[in-house]
N, C-alpha and C positions, 0 to 999 in steps of 0.2 A: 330157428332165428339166425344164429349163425351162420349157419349154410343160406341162405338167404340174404345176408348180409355180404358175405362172400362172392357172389353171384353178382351182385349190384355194384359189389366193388370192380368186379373183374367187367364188366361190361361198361360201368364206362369208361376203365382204360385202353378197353377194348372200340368203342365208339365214341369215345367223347377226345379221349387223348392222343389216341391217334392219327384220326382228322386234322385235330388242332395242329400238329406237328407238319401237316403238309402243308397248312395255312400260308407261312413267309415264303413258300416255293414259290406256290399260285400266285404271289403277290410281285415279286422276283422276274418271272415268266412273261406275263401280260399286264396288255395296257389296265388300271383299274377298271376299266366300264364292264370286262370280261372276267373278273378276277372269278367271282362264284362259278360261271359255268366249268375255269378253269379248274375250282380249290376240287370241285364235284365229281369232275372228269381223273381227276390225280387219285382223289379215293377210290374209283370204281377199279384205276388200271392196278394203284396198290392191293385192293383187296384182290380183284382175278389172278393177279400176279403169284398172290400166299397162296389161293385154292388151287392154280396150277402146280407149284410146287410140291406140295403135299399129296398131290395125285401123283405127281411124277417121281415122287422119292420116298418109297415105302418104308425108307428103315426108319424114320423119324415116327411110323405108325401113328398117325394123325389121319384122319379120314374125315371131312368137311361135311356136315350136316346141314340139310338145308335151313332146317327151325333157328340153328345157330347163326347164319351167314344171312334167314332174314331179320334176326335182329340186330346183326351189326348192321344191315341195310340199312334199318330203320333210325337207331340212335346215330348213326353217320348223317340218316336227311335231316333227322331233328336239328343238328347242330346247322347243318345248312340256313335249315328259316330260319333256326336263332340267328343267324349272320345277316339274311336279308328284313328281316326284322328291324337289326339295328341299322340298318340303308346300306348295307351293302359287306363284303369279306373284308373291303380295305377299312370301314370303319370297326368292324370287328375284331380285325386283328389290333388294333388299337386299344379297343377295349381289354379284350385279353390281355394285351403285354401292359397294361398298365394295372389290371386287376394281378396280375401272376406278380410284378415287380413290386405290389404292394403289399401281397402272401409272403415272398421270399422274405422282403426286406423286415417284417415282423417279426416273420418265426427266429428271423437271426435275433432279434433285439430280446426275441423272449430267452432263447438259448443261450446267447452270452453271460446270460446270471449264471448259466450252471459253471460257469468258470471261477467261479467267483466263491459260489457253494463249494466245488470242487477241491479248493484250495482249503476253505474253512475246516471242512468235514476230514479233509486226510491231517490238517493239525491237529485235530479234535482226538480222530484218531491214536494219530502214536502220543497224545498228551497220557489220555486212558490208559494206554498197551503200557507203554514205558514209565509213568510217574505214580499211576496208580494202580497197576497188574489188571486193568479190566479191557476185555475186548466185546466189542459189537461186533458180529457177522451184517448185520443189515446196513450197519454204517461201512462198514468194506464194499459192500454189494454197489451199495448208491453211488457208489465212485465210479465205476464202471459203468451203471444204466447212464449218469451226466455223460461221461467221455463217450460213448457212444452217440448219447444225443447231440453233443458239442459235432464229433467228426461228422457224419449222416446227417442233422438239419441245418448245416449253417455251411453246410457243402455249394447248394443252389447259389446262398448268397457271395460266398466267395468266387465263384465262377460268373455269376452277373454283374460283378464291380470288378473283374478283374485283379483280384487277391492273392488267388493261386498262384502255386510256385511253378513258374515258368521257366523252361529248358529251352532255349531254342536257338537258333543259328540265323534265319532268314527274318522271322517276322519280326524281329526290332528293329529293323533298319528296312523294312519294307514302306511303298506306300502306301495311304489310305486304302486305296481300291486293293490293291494284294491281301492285304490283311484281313476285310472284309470279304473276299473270295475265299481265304483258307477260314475263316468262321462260318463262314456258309456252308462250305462243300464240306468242312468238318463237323458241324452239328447235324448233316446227314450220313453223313460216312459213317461217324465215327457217335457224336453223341447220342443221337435218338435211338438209334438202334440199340444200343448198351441200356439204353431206361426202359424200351421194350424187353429187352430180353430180362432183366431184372424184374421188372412187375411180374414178366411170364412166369418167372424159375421162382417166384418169392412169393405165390399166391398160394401153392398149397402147402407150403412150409410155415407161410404164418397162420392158416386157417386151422394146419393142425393141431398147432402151441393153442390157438385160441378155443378148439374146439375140448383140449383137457384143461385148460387152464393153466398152464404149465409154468412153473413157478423152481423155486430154490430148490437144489438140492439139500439142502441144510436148512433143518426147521425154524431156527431164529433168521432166516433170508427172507429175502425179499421176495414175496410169493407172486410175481407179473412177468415175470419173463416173457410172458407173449405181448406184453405192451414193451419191451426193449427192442425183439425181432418186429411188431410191426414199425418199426425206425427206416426198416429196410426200402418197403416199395415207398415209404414216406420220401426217403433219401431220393430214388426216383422218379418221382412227381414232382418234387423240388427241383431239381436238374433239370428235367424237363421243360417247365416254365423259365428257368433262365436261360437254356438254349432256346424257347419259345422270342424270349427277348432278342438274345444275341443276333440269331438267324433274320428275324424282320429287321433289326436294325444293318445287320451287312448287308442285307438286298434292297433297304434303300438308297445304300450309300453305289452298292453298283447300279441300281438304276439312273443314281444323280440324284435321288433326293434328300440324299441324309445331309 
């Protein structure tokens, strides 16, 4: 069941999240009328793109199976008719970026209690430790599973409302269009590709915690460690959808439409 679970996860970040991520290109590129032939044609060059690669560069040992590659085929068209279904890629990616903005902006509102607990539990803490010589391991633990949840799911959210701490030189004093061009050409450069390679590197490392069950070293702990490390490709799917946002909204503002 697991492995099975594992499977389904990985394929549709494999066919479902992927595609999705070439969506605001396709949209970016061409007039609407053309956007699907265009989103369709950008998955096909991205996928030949990987299985050239991987032909061409043994050390990474990958070797491309065709049962594999027709089912990203397949769950890559699915998303397609899902898109022509809802009348077209441009009204889809709408859908999306308002479905993914209304995921992010959730999970942050649920997350932010654990700051709150967080606080609670480490006074709670040294009240025990220091007034009355009693210590919790599990209440230790819990401190840690929140701060991890706090940084990894409210991560997506502080990068779609612009939250995050920013370093920069050029893009404060840039204009609209500038700005909108380095959020663009930077959620392909730079973001997707990091939540790809994340879900990649993070899929058999949580499936293995999940496959033992893999919990506290210390028997009064907190026995889920595999529900903390899945925070991981969580963190990445989150990001995703808010670069999913960012990217459609910098390409319509350089097309003119935002």
């Amino acid at each position: 069941m697991l492995e099975l679970t594992g499977d389904i996860l990985n394929w549709l970040a494999a066919g479902v999240v992927f595609p999705l991520m070439l969506l605001p290109l396709a949209l970016a590129l061409k007039p609407e009328r053309n956007t699907t032939v265009t989103w369709l044609a950008l998955i096909a060059a991205a996928a030949t793109t990987g299985v050239l690669f991987a032909w061409l560069v043994p050390v990474i040992s990958v070797t491309p199976q065709p049962l594999l590659l027709l089912k990203f085929a397949g769950m890559s068209l699915l998303s397609v008719a899902i898109a022509i279904l809802c009348g077209g890629a441009a009204r889809f990616a709408t859908l999306c970026a308002s479905v993914f903005s209304f995921v992010t902006r959730r999970t942050s509102l649920v997350v932010m209690w654990f700051l709150l607990l967080m606080a609670l539990v480490q006074f709670a803490v040294v009240v025990l430790r220091y007034v009355f010589g009693i210590n919790y391991i599990f209440m230790q633990e819990s401190i840690t599973y929140m701060h991890g949840g706090v940084f990894l799911l409210a991560a997506g959210y502080a990068l779609l409302t612009n939250d995050h701490v920013r370093v920069d030189i050029f893009y404060r004093g840039a204009s609209e269009k500038r700005r909108a061009l380095i959020d663009f050409l930077g959620s392909y450069f730079l973001l997707f590709p990091v939540c790809l390679l994340l879900l990649w590197t993070a899929s058999p490392y949580v499936a293995n915690s999940w496959a033992v069950g893999e919990g506290s070293n210390e028997s009064s702990g907190i026995q889920a460690v595999f529900i903390m490390k899945s925070f991981i490709p969580a963190f990445a799917v989150l990001l995703a959808m808010a670069g999913f946002n960012i990217a459609a909204r910098a390409g319509s503002v350089l097309k003119g439409r935002g």
